[in-house]
Backbone as a printed PyTorch tensor [residue, N CA C, xyz], in Angstrom:
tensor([[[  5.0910,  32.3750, -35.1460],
         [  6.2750,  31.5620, -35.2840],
         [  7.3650,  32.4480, -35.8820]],

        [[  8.5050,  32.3640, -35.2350],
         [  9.9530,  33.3000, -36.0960],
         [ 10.3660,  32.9390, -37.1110]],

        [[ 11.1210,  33.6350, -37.7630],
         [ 11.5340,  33.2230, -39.4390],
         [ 12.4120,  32.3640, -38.9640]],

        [[ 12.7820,  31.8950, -38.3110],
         [ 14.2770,  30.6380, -38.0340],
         [ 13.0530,  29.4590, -37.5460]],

        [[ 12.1020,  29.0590, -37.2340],
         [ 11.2900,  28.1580, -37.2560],
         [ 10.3990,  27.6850, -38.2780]],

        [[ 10.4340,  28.1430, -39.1740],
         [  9.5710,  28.1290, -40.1340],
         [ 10.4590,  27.4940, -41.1680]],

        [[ 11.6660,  28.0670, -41.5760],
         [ 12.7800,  27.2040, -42.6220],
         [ 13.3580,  26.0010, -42.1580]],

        [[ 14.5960,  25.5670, -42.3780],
         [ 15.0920,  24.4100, -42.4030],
         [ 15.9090,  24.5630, -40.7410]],

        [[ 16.4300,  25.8160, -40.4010],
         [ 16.4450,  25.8480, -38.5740],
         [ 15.6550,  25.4740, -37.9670]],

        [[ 14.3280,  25.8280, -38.4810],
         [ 12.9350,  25.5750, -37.6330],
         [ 12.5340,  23.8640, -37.4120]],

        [[ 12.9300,  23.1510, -38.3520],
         [ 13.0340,  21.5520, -38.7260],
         [ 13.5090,  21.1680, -37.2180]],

        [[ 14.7570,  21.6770, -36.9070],
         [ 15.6600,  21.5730, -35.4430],
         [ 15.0170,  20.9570, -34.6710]],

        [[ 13.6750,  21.8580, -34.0300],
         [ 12.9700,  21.5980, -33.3610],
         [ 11.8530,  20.7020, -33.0220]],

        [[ 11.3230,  19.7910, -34.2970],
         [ 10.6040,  19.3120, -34.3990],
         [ 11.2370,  18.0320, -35.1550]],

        [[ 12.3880,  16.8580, -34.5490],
         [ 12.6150,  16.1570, -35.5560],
         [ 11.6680,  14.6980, -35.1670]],

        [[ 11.4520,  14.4950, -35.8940],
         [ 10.5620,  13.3370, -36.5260],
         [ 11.3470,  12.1940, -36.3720]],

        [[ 12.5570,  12.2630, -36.4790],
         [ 12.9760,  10.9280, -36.3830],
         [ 13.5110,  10.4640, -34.9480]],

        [[ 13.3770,  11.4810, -33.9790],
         [ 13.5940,  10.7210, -32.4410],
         [ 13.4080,   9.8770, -31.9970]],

        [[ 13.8450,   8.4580, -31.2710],
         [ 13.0060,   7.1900, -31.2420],
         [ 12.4790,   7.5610, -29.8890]],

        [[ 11.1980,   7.5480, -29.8980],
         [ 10.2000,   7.7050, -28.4470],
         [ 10.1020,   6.7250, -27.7000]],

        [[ 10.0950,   6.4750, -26.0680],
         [  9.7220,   5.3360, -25.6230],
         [  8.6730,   4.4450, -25.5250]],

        [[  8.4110,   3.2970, -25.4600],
         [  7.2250,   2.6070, -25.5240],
         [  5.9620,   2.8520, -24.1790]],

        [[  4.7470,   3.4560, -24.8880],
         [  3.8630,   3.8710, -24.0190],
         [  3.5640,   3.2070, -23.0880]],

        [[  3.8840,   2.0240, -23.2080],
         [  2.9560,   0.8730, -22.3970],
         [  4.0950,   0.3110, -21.2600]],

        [[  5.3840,   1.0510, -21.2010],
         [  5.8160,   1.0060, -20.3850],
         [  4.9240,   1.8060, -19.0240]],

        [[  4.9790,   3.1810, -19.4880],
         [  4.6080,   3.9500, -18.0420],
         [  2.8700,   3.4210, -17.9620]],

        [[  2.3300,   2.9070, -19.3150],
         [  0.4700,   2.6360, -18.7360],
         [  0.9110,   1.2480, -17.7830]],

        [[  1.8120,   0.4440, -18.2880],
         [  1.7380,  -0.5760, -17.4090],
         [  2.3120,  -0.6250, -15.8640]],

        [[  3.3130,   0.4140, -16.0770],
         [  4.0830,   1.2520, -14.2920],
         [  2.6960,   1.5190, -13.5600]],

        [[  1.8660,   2.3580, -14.4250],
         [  0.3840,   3.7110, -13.6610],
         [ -0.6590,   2.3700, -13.1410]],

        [[ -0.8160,   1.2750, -14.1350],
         [ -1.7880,   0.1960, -13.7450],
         [ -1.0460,  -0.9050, -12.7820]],

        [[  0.1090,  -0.9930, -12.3990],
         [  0.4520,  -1.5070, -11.2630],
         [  0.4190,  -1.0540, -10.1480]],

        [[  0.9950,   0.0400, -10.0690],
         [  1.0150,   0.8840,  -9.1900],
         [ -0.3090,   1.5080,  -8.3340]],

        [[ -1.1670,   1.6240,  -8.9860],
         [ -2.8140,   1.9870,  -8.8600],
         [ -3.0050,   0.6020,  -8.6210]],

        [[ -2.6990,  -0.4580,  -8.6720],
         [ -3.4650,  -1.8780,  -7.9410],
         [ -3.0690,  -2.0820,  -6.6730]],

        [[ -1.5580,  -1.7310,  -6.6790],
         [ -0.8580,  -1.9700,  -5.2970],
         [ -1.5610,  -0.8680,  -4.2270]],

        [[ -1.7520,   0.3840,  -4.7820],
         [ -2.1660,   1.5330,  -4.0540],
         [ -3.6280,   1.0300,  -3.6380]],

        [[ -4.5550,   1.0700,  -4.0590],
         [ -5.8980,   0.1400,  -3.7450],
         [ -5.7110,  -1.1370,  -2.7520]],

        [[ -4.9290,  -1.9430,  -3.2010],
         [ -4.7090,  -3.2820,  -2.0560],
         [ -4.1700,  -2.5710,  -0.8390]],

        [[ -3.4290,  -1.3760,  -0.9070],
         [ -2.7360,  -0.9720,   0.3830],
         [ -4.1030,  -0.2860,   1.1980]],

        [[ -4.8690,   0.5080,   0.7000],
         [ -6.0160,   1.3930,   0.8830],
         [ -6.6760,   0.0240,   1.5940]],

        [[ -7.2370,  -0.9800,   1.0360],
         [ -7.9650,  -1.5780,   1.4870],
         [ -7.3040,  -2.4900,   2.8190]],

        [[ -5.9940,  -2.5150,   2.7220],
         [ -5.3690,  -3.3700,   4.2080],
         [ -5.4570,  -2.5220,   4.8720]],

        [[ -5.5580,  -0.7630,   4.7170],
         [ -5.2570,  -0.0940,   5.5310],
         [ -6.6330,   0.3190,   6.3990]],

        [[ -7.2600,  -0.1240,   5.6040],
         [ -8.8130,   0.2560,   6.3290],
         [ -9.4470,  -1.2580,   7.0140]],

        [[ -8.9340,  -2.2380,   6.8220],
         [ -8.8960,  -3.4230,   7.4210],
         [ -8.5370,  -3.3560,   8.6590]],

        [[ -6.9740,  -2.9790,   8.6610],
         [ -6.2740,  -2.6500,  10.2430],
         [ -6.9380,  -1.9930,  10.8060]],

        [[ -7.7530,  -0.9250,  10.6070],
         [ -8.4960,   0.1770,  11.6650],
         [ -9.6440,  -0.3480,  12.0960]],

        [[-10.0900,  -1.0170,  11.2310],
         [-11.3570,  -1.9940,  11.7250],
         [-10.8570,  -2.7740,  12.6880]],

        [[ -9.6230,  -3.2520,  12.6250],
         [ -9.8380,  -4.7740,  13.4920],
         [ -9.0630,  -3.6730,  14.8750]],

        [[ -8.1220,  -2.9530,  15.0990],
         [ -7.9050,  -2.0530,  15.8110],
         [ -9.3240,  -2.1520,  16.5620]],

        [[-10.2700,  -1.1090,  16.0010],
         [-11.1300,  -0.5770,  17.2120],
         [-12.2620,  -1.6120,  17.3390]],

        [[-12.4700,  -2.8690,  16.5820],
         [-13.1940,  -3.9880,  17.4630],
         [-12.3750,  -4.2110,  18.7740]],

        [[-10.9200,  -4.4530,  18.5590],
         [-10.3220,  -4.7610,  20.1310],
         [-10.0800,  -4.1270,  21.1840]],

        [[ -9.7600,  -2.4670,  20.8090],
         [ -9.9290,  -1.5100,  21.6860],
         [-11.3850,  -2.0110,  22.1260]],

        [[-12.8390,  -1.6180,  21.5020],
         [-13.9750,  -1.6460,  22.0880],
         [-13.8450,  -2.6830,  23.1980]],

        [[-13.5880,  -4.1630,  22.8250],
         [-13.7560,  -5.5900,  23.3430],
         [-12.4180,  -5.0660,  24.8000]],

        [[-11.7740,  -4.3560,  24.6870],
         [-11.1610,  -4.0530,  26.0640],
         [-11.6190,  -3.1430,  27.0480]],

        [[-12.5700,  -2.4870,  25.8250],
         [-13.5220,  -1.4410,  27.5610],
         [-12.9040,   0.4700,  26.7640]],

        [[-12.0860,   0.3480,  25.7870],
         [-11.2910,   1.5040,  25.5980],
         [-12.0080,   2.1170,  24.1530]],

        [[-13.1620,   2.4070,  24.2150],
         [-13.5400,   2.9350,  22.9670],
         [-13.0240,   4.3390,  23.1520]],

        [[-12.7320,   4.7500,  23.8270],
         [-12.3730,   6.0490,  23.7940],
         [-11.1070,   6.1600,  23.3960]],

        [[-10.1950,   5.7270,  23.1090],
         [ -9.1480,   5.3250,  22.5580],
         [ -8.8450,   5.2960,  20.5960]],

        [[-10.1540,   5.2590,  20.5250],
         [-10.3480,   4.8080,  18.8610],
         [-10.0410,   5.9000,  17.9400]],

        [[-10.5130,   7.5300,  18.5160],
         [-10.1130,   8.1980,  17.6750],
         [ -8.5350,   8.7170,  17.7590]],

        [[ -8.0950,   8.2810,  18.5980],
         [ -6.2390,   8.9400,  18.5660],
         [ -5.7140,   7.5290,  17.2050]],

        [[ -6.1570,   6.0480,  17.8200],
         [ -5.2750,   5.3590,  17.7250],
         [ -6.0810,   4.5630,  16.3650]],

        [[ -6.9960,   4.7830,  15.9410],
         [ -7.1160,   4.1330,  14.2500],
         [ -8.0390,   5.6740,  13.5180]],

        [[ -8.7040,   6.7460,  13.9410],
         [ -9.0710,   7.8500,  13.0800],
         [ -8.4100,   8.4910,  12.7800]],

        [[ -7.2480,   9.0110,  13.6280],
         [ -6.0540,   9.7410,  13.6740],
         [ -4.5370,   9.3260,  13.1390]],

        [[ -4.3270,   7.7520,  13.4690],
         [ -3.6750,   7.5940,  13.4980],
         [ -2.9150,   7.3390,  11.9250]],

        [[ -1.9330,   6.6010,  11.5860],
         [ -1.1760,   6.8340,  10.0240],
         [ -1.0910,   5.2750,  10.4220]],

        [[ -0.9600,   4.4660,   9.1740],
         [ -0.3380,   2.8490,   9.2280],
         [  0.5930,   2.7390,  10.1900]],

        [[  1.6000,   3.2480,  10.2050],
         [  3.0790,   2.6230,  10.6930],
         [  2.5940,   2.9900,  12.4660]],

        [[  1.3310,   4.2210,  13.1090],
         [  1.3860,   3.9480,  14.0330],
         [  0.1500,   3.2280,  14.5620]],

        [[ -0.6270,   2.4280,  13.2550],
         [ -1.3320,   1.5480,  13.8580],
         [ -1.0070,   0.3650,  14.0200]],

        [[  0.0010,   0.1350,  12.9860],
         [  0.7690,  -1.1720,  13.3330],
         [  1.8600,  -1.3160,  14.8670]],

        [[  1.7540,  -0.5960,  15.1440],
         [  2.3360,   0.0110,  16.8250],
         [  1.8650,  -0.4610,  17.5740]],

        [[  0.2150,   0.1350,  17.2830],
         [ -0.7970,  -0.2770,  18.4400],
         [ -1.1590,  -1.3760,  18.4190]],

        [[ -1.6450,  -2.5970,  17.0360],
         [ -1.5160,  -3.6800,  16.8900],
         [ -0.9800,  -4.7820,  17.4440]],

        [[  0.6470,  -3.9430,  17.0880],
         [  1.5080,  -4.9670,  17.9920],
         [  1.6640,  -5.0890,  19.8960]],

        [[  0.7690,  -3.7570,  20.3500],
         [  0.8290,  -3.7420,  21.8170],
         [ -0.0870,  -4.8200,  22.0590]],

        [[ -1.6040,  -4.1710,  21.3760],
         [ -2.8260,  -5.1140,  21.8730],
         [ -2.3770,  -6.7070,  21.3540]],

        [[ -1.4460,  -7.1780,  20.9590],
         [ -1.1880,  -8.2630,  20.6540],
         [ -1.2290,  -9.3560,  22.2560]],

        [[ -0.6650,  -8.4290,  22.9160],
         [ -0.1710,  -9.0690,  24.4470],
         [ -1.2370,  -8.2750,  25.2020]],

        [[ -2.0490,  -7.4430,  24.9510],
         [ -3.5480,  -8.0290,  25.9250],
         [ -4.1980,  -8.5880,  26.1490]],

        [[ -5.0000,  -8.5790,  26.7490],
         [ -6.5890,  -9.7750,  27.1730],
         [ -7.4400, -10.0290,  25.8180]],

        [[ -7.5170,  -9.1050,  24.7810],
         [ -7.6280,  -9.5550,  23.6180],
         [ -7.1180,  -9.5130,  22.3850]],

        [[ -5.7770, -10.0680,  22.7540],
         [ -4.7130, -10.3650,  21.8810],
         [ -5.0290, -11.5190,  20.8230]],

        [[ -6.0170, -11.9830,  21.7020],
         [ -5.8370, -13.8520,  20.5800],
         [ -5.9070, -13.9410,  19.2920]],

        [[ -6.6700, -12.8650,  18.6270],
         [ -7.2680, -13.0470,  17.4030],
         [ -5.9030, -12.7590,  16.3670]],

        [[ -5.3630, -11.4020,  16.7630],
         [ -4.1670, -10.8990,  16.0980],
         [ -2.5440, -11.3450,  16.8280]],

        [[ -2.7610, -12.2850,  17.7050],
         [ -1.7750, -12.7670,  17.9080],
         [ -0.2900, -12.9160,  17.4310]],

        [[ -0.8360, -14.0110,  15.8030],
         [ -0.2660, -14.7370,  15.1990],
         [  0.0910, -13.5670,  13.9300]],

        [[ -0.3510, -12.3070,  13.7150],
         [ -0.1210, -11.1660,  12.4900],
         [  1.5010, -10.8020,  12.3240]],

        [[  1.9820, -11.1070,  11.1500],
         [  3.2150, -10.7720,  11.1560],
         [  3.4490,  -8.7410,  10.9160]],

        [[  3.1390,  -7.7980,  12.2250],
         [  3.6490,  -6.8610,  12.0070],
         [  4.8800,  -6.6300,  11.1760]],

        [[  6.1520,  -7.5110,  11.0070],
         [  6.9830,  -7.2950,  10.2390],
         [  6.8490,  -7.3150,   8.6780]],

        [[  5.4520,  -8.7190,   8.1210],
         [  5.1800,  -7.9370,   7.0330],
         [  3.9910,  -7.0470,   7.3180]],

        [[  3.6550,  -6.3980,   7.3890],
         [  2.6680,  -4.9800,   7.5640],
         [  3.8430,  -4.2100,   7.8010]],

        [[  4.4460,  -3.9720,   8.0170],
         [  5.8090,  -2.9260,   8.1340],
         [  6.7630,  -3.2040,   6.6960]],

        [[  6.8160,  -4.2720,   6.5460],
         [  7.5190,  -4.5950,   5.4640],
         [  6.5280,  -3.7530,   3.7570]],

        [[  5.3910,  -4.1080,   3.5560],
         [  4.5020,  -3.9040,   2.4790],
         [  4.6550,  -2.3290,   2.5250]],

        [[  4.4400,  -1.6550,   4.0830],
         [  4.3920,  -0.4480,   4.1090],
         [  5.6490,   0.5950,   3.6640]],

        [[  6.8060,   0.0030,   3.6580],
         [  7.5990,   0.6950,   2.8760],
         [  8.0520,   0.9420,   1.9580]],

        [[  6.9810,  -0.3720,   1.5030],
         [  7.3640,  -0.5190,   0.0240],
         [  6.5700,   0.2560,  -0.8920]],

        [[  5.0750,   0.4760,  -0.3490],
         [  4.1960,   1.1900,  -0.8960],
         [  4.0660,   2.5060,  -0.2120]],

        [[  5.2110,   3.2450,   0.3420],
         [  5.8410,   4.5540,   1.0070],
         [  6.5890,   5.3070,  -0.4150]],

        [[  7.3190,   4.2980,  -0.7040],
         [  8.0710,   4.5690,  -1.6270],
         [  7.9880,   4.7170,  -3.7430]],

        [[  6.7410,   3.5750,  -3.4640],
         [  5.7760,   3.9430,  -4.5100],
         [  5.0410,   4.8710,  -4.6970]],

        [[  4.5710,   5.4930,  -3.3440],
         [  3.5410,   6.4690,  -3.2990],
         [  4.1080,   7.7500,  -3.5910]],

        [[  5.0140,   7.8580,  -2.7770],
         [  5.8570,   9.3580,  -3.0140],
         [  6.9480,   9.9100,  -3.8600]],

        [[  7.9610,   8.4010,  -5.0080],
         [  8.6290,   9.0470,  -5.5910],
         [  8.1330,   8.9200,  -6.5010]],

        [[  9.0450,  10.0530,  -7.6290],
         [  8.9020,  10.5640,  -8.7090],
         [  9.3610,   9.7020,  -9.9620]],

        [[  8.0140,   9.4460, -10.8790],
         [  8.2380,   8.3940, -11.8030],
         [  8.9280,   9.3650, -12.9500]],

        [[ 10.2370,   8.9870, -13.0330],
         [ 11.2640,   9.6160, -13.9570],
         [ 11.6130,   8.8150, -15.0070]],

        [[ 11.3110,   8.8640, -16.2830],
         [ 11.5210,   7.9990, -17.4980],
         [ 12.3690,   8.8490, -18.8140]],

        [[ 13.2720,   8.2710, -19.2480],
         [ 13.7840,   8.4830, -20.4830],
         [ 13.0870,   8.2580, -21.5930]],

        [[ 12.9330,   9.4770, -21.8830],
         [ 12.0010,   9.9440, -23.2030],
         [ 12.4050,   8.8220, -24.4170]],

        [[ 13.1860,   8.5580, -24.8850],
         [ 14.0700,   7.9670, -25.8830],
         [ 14.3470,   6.3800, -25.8440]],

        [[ 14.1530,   5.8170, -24.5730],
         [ 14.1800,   4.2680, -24.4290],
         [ 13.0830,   4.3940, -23.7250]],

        [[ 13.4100,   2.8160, -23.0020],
         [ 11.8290,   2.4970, -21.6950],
         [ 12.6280,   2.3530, -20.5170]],

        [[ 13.9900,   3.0440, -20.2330],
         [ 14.4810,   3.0850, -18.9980],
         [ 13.4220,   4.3490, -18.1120]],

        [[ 13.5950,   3.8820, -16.7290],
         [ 12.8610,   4.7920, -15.8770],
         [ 13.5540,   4.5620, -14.6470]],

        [[ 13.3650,   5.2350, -13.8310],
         [ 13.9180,   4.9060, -12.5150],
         [ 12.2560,   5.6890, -11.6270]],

        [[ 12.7370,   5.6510, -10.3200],
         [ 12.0170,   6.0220,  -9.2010],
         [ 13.0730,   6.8140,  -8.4900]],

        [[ 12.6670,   7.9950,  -7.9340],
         [ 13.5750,   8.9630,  -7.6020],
         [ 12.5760,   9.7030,  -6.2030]],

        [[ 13.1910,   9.4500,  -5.1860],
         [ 12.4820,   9.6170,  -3.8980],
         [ 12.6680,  11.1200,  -3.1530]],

        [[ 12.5070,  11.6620,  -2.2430],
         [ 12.0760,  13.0890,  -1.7250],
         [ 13.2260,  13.4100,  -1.6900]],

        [[ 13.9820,  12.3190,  -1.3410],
         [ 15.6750,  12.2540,  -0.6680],
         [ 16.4210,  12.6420,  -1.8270]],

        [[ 16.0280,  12.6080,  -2.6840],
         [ 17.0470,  12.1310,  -4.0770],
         [ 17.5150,  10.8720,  -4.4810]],

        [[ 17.1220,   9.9850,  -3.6510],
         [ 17.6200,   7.9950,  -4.3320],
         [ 17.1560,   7.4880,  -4.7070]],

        [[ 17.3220,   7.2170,  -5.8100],
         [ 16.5460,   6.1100,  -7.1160],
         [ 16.3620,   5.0090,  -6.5390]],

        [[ 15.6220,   4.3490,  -7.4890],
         [ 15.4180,   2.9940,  -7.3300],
         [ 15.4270,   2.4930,  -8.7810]],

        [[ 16.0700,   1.6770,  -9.2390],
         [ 15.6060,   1.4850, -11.0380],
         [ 14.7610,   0.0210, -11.4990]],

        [[ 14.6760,  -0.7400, -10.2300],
         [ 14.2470,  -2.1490, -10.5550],
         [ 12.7370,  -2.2990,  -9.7510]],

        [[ 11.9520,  -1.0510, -10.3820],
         [ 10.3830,  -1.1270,  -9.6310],
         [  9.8550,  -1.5250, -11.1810]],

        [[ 10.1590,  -3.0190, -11.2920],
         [  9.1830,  -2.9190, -12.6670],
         [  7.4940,  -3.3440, -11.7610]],

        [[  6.5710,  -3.1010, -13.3750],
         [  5.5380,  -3.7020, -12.9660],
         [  5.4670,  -5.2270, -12.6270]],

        [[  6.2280,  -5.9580, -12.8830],
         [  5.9040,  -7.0960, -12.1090],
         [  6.6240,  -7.1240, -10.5960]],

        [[  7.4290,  -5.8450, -10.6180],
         [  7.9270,  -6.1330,  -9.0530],
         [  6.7100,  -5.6560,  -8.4940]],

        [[  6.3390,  -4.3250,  -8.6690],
         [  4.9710,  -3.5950,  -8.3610],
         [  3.8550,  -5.0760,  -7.7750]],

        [[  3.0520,  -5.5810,  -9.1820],
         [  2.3040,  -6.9270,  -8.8070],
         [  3.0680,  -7.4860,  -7.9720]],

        [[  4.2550,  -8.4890,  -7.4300],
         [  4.6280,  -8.6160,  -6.3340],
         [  4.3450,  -8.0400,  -4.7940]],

        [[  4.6420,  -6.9580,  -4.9380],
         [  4.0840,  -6.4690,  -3.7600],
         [  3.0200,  -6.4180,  -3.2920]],

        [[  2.0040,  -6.0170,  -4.6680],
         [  0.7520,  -6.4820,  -4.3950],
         [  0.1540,  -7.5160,  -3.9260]],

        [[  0.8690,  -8.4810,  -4.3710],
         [  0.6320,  -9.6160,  -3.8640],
         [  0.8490,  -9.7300,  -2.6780]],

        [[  1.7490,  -9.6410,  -1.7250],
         [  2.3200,  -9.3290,  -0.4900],
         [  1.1420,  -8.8480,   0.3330]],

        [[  0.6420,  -7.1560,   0.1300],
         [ -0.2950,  -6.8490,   0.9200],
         [ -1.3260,  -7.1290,   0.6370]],

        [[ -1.9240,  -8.2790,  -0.1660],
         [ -3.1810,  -8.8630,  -0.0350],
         [ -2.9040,  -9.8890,   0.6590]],

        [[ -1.7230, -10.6570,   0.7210],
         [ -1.3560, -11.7290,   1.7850],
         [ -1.3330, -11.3930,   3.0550]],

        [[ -1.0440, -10.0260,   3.2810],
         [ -1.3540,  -9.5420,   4.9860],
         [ -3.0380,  -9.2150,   4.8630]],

        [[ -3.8590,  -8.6530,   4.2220],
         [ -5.5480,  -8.3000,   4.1760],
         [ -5.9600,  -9.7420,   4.7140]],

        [[ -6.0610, -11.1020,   3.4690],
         [ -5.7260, -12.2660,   4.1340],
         [ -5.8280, -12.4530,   5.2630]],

        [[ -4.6550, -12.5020,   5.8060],
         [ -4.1140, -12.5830,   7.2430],
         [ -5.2750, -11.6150,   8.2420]],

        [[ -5.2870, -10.3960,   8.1770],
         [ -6.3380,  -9.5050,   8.6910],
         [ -7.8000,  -9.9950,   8.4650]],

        [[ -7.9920, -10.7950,   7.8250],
         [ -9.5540, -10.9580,   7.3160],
         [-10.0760, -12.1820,   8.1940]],

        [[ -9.3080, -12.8010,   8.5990],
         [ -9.2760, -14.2940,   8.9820],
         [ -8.9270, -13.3470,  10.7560]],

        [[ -8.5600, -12.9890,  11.2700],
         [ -8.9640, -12.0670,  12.2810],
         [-10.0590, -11.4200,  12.7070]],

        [[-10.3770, -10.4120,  11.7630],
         [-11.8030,  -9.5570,  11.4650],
         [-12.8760, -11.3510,  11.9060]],

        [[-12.5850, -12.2620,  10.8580],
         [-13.3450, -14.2420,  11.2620],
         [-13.5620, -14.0480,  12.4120]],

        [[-12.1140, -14.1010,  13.0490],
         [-12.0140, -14.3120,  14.5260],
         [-12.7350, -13.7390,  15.5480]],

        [[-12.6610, -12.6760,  15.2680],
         [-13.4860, -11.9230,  16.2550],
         [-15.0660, -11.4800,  15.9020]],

        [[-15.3880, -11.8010,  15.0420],
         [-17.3670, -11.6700,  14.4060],
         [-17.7890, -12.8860,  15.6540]],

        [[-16.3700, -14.3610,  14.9280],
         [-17.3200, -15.3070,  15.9540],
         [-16.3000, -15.6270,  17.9670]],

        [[-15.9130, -15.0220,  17.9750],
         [-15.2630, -15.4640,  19.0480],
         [-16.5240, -15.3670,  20.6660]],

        [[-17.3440, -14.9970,  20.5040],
         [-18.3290, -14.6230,  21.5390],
         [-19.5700, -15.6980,  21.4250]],

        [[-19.3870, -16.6590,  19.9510],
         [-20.2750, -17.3690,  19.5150],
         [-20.3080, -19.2610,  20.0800]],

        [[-20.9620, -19.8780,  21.0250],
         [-20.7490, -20.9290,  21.3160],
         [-21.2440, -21.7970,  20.7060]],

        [[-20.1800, -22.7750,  20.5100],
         [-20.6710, -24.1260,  19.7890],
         [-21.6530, -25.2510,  20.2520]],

        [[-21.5320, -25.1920,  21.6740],
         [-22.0770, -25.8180,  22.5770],
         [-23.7110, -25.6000,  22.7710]],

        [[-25.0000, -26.0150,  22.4840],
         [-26.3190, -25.5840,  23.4330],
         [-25.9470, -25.1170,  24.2820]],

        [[-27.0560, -24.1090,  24.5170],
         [-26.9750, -23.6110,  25.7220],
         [-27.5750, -24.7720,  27.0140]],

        [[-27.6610, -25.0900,  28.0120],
         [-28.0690, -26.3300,  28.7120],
         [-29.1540, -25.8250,  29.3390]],

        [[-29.1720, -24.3050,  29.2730],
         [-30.9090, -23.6370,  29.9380],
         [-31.8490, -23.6350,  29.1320]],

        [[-31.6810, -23.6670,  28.0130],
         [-32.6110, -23.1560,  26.8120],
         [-33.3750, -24.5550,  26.9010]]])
């Protein structure tokens, strides 16, 4: 340590009386954010499932690794929305691609910008690849969203329903 750190210059550096921000701001940002990221993980592996049941059910398994192994959300929600208007469209018919597009940008933007906080209060912003903030990602907007893409999984799950039983008749068989 230099002789100017050690005396009353050295104090400079180390003052004690700075007001620090409250921790439980950014633990409660990291634990929203990590819930939303998980709910997205899990819609996102939902969509690829229900993807290549319908590819298969059209004859196109060969199709499966471009368009749900390969593919990224925004271009499975693509393919989603084509097979919507095929021969086995019925199940995902009714899926609002607009929210699955909607959740996805929201958790684009969670994922990749930079959680920037003022040392000294509990202001923070979100600051993206681009350079544009965002300052109103609190954790309850965060839980919001979350909420959102478990309302599309939901929606996907009750599909995934659809198609386990869609091959299944209610009826006796009249030979048996």
């Amino acid at each position: 340590m230099c002789a100017e750190q050690t005396g009353e210059a050295g104090n400079q550096f180390f003052d004690e009386d700075i007001p620090w921000a409250d921790a439980t701001v950014r633990r409660d940002y990291e634990a929203a954010l990590g819930r939303c990221i998980r709910h997205f993980n899990q819609l996102d592996n939902l969509l690829g499932d229900i993807l290549k049941t319908v590819l298969q059910r059209l004859g196109r398994s060969d199709m499966v690794e471009e368009y749900v192994y390969r593919a990224d959300f925004s271009q499975r929600v693509r393919v989603l929305d084509l097979l919507r208007h095929s021969t086995e469209g019925q199940g995902i018919a009714r899926v609002s691609v607009n929210d699955l597009r909607s959740v996805a940008g929201e958790r684009n933007l969670l994922s990749h910008a930079h959680f920037e906080e003022n040392p000294s209060s509990s202001e923070y912003r979100l600051v993206n690849r681009k350079g544009r903030t965002e300052q109103d990602y609190t954790a309850e907007r965060i839980d919001g969203v979350t909420r959102r893409i478990s309302e599309a999984w939901s929606a996907l799950r009750y599909v995934e329903t659809y198609y386990a039983f869609a091959d299944v008749s209610l009826l006796p068989d009249p030979e048996a």
